[in-house]
mmCIF entry with sequence, helices, sheets and N, C-alpha, C, O atoms, coordinates in Angstrom:
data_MODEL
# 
_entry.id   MODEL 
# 
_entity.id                         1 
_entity.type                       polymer 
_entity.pdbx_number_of_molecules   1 
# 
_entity_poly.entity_id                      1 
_entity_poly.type                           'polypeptide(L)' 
_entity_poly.nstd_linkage                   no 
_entity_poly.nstd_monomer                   no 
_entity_poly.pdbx_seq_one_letter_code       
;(UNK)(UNK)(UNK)(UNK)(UNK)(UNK)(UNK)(UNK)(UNK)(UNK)(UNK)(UNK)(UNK)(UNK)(UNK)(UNK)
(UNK)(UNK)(UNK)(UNK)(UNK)
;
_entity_poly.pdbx_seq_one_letter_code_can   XXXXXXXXXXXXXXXXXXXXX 
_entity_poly.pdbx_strand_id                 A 
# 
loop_
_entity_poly_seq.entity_id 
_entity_poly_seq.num 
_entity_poly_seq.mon_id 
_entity_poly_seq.hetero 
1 1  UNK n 
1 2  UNK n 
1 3  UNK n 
1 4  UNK n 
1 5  UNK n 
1 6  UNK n 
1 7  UNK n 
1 8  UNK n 
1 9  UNK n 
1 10 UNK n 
1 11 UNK n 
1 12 UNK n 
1 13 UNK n 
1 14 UNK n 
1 15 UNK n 
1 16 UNK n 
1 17 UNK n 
1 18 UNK n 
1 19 UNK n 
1 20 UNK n 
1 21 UNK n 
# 
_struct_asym.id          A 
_struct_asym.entity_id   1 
# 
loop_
_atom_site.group_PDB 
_atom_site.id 
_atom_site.type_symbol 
_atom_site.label_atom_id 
_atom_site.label_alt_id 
_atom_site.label_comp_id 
_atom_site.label_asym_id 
_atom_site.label_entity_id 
_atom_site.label_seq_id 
_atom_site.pdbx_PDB_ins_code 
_atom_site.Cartn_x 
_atom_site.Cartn_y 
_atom_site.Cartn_z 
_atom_site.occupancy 
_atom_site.B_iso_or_equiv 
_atom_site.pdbx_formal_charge 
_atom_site.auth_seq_id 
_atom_site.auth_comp_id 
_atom_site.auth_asym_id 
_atom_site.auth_atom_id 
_atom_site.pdbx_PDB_model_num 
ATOM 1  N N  . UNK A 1 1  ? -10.466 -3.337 -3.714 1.00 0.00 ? 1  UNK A N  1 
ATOM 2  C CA . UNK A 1 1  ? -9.663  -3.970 -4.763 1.00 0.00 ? 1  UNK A CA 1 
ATOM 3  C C  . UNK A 1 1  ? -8.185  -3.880 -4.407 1.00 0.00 ? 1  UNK A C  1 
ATOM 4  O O  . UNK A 1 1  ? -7.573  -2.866 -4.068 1.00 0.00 ? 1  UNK A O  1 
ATOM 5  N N  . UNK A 1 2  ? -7.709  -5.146 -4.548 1.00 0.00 ? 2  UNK A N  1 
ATOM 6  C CA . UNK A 1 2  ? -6.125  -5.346 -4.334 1.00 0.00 ? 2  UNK A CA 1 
ATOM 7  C C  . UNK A 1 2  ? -5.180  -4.431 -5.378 1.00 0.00 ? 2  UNK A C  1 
ATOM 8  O O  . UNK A 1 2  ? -5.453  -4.389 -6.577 1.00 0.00 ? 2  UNK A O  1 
ATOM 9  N N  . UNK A 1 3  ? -3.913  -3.619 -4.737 1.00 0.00 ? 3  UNK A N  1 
ATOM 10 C CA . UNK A 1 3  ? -3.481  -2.723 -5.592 1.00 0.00 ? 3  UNK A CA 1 
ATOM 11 C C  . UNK A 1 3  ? -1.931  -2.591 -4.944 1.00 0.00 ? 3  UNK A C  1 
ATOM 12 O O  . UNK A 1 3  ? -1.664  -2.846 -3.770 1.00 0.00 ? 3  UNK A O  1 
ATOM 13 N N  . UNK A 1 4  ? -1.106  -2.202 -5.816 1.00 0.00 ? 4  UNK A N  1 
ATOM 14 C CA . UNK A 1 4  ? 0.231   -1.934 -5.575 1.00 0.00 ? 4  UNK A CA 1 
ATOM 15 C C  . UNK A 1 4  ? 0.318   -0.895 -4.974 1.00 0.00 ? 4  UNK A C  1 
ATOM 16 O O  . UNK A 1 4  ? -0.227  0.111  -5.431 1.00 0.00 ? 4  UNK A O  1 
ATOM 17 N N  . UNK A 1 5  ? 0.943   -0.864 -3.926 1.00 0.00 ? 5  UNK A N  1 
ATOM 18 C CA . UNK A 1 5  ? 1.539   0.554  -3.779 1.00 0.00 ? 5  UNK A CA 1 
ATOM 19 C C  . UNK A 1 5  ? 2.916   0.629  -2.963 1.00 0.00 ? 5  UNK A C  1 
ATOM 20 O O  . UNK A 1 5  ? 3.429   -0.363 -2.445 1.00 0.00 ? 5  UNK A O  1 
ATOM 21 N N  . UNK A 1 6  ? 3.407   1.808  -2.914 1.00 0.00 ? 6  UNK A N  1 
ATOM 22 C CA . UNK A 1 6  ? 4.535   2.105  -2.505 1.00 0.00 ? 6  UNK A CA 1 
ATOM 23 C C  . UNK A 1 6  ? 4.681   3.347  -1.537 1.00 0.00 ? 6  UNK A C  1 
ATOM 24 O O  . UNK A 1 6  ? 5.035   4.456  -1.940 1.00 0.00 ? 6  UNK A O  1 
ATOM 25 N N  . UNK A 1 7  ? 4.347   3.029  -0.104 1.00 0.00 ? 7  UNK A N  1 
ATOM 26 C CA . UNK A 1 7  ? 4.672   4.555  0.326  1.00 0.00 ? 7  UNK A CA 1 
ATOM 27 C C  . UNK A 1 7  ? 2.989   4.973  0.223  1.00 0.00 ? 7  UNK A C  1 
ATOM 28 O O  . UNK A 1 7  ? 3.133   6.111  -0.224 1.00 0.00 ? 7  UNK A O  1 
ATOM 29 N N  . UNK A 1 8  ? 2.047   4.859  0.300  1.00 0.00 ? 8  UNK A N  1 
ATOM 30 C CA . UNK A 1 8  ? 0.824   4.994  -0.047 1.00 0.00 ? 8  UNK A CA 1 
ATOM 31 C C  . UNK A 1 8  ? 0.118   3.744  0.682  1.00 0.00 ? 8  UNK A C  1 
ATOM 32 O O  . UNK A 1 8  ? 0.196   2.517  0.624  1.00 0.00 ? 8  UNK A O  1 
ATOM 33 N N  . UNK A 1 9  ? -0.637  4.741  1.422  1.00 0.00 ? 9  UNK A N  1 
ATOM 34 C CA . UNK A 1 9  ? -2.354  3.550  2.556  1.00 0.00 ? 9  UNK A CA 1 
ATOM 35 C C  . UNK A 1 9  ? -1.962  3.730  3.377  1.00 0.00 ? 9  UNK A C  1 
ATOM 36 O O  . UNK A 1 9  ? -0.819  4.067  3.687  1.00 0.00 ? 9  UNK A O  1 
ATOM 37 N N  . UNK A 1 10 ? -3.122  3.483  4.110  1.00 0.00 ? 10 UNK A N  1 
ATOM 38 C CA . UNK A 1 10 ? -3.495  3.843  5.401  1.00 0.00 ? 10 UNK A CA 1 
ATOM 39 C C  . UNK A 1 10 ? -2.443  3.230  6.619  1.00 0.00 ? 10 UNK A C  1 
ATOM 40 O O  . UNK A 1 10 ? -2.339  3.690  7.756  1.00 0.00 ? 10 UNK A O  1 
ATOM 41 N N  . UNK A 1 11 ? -1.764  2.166  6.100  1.00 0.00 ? 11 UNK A N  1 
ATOM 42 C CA . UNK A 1 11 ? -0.540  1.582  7.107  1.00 0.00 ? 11 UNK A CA 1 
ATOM 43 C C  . UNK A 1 11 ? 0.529   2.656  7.293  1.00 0.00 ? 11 UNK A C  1 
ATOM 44 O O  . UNK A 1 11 ? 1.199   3.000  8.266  1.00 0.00 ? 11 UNK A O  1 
ATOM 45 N N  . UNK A 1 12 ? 0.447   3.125  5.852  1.00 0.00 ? 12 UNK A N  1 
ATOM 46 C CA . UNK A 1 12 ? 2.128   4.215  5.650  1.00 0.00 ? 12 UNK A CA 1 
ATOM 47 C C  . UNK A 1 12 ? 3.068   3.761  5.663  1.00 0.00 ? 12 UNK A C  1 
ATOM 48 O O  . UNK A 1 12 ? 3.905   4.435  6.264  1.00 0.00 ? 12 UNK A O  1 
ATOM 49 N N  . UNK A 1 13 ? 3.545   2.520  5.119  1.00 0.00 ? 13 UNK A N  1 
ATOM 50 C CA . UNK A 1 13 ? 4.419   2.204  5.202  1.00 0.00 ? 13 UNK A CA 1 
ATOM 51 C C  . UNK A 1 13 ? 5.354   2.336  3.915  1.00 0.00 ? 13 UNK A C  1 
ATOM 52 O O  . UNK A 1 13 ? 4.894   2.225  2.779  1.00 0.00 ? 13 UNK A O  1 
ATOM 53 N N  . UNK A 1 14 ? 6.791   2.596  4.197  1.00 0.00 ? 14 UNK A N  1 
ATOM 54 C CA . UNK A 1 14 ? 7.465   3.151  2.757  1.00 0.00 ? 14 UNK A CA 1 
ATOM 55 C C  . UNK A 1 14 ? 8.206   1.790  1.615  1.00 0.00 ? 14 UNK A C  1 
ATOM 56 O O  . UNK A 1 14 ? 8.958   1.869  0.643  1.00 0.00 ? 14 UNK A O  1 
ATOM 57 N N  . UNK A 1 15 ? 7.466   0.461  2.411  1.00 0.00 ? 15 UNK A N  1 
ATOM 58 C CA . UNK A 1 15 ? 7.965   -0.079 1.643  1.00 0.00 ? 15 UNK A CA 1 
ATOM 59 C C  . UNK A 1 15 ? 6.427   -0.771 0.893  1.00 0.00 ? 15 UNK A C  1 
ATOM 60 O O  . UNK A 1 15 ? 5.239   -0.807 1.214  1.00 0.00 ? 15 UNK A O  1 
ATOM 61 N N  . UNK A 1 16 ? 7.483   -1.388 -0.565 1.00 0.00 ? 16 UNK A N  1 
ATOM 62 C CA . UNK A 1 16 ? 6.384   -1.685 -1.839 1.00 0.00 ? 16 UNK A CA 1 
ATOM 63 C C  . UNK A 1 16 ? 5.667   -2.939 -0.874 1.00 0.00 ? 16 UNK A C  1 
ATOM 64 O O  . UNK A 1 16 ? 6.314   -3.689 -0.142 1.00 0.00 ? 16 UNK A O  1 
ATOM 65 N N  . UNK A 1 17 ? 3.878   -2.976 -1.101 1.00 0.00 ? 17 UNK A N  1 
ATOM 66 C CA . UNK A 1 17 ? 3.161   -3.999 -0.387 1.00 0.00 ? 17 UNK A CA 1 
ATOM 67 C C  . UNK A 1 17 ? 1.730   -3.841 -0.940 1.00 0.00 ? 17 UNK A C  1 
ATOM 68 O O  . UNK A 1 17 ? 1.390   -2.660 -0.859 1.00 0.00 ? 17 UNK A O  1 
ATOM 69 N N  . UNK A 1 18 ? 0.827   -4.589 -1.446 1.00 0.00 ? 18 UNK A N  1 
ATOM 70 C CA . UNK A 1 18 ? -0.257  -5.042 -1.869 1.00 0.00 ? 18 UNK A CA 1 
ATOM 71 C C  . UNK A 1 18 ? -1.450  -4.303 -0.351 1.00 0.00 ? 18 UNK A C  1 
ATOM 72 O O  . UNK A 1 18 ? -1.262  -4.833 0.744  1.00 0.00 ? 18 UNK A O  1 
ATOM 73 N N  . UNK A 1 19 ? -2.203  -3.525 -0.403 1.00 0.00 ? 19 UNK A N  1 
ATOM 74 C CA . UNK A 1 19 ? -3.394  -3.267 0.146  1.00 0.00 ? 19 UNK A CA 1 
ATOM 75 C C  . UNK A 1 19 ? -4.493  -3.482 -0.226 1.00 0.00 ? 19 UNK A C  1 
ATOM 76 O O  . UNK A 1 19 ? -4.575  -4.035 -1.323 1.00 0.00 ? 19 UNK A O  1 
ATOM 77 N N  . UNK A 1 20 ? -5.750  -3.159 0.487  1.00 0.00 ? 20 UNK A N  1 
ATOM 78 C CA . UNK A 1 20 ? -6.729  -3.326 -0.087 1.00 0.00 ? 20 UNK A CA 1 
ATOM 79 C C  . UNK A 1 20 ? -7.865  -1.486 0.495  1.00 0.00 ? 20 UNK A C  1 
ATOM 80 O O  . UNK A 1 20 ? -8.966  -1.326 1.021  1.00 0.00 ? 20 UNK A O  1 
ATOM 81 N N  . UNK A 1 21 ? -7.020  -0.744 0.111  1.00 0.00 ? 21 UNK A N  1 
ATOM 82 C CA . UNK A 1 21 ? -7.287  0.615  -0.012 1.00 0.00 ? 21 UNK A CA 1 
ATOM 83 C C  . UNK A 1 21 ? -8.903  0.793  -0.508 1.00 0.00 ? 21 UNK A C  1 
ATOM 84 O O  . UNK A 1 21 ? -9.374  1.917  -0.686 1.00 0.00 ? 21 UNK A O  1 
# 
């Protein structure tokens, strides 16, 4: 499920971006 995050998943990246965690 598509989800906000910030700084959070498996990319790690610190900027805000939509995953699918």
């Amino acid at each position: 499920m598509a989800k906000e995050s910030s700084g959070f998943g498996s990319k790690g990246n610190t900027t805000k971006y939509y995953t699918n965690d």
